[in-house]
C-alpha positions as a Markdown table, in Angstrom:
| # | Residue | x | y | z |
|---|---|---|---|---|
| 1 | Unk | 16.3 | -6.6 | 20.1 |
| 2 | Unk | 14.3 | -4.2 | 17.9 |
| 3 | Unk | 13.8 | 0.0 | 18.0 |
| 4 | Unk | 10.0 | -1.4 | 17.2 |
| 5 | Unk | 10.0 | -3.4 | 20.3 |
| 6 | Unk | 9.7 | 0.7 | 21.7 |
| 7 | Unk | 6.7 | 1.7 | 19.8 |
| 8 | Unk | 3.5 | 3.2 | 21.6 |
| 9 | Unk | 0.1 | 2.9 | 20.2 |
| 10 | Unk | -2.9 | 4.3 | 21.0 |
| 11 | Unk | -6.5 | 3.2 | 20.8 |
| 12 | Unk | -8.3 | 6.5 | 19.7 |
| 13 | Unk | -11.7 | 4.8 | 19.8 |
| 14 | Unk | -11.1 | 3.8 | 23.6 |
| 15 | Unk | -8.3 | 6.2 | 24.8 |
| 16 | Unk | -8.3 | 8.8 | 22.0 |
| 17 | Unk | -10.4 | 11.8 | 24.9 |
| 18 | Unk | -7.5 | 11.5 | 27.8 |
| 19 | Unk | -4.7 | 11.1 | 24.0 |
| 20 | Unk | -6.5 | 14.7 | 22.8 |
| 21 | Unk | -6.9 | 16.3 | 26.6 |
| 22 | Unk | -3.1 | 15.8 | 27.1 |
| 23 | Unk | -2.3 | 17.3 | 24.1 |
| 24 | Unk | -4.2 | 19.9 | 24.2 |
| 25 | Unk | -2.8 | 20.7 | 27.4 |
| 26 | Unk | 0.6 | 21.2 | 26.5 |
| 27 | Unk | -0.3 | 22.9 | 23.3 |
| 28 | Unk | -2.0 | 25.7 | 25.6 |
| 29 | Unk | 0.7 | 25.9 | 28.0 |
| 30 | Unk | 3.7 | 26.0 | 25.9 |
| 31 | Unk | 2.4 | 26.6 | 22.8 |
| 32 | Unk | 3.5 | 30.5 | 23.6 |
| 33 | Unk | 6.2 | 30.2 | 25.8 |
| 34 | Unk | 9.4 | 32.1 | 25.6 |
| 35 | Unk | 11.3 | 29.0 | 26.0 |
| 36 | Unk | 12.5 | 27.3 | 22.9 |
| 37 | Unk | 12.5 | 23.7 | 24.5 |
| 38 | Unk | 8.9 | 24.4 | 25.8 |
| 39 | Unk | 7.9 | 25.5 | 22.2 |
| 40 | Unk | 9.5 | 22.6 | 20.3 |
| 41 | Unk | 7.4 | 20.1 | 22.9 |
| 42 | Unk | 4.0 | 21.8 | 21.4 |
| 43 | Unk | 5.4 | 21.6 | 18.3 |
| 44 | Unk | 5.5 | 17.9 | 18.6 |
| 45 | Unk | 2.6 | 18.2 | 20.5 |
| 46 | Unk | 0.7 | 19.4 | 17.6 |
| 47 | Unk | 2.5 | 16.7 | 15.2 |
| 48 | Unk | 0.8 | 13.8 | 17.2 |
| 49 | Unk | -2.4 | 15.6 | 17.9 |
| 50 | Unk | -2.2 | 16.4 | 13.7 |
| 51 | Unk | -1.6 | 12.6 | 13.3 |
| 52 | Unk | -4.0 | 11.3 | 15.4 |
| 53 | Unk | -6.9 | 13.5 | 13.2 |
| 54 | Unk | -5.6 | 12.0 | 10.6 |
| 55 | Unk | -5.3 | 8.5 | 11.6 |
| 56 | Unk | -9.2 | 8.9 | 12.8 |
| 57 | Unk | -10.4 | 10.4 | 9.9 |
| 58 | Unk | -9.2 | 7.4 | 8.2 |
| 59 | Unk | -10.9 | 5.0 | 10.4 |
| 60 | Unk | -14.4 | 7.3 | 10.0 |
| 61 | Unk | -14.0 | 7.1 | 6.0 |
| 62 | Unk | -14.1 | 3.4 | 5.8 |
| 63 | Unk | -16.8 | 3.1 | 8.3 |
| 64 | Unk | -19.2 | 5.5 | 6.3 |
| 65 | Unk | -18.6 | 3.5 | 3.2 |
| 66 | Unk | -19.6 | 0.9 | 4.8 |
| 67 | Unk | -22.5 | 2.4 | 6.7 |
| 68 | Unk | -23.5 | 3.7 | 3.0 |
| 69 | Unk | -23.4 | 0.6 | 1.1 |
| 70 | Unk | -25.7 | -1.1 | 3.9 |
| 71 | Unk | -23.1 | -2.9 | 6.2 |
| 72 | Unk | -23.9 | -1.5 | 9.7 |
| 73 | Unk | -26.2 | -2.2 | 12.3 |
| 74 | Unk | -28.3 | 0.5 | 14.3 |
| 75 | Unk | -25.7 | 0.1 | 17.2 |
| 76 | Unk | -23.2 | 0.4 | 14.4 |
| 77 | Unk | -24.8 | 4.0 | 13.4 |
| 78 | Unk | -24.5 | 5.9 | 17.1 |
| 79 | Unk | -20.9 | 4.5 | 17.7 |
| 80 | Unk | -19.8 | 5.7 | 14.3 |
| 81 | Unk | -22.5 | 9.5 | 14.4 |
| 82 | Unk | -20.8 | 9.9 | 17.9 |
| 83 | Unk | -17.2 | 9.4 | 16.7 |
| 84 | Unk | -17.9 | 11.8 | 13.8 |
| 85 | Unk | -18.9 | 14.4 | 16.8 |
| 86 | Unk | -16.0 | 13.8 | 18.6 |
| 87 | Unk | -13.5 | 13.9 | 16.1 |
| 88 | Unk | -15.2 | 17.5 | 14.6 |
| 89 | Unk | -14.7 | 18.8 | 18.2 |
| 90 | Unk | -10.9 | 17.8 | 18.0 |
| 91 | Unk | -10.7 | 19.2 | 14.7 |
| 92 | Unk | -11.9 | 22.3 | 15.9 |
| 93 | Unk | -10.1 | 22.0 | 19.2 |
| 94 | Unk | -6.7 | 21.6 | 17.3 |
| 95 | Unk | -7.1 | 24.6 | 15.2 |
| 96 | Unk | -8.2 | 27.3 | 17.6 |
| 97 | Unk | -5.5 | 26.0 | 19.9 |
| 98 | Unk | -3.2 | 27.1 | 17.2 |
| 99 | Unk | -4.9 | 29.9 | 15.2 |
| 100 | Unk | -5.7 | 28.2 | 12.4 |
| 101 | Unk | -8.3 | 28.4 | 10.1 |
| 102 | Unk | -11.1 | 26.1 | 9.0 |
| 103 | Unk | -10.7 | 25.0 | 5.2 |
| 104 | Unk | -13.0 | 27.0 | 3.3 |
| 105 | Unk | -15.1 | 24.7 | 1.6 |
């Protein structure tokens, strides 16, 4: 028996809108709760909705290299321009659920 027989992944290409919408959920209704178990689950909340941004943006940094240096079909193009949309949406949806501000540039 191994502890990583208990690990959960995720597919954020396939599953990452109902992965986001949940977690978004609980950051807006417990993000500013009065109960400290309530605000330690959007805490975590926000951990794995931080990770997953992070783990995506990964994934949309290798594609565009390889969109740029000419491996990528037109199909290839719209997946990767319409995962770029999405995950700017999340990016934005992560930081106005918790005040944040966008990185001045």
């Amino acid at each position: 028996m191994a502890l990583a027989d208990l690990d959960v992944n995720v597919n954020l290409y396939r599953d990452g809108e109902r992965f986001f919408d949940l977690l978004k959920a609980v950051l807006r209704e417990w993000h500013k709760s009065p109960w400290p178990h309530e605000k330690e689950r959007a805490e975590y909340a926000k951990a794995l909705f931080s990770e997953g941004l992070k783990v995506y943006e990964s994934y949309l940094t290798s594609a565009q290299e390889r969109v740029v240096s000419g491996f990528a079909t037109p199909e290839d193009q719209r997946i990767l321009k319409r995962m770029e949309e999405r995950f700017n949406y999340w990016e934005n949806k992560l930081r106005e659920l918790t005040g944040e501000k966008a990185p001045a540039c």
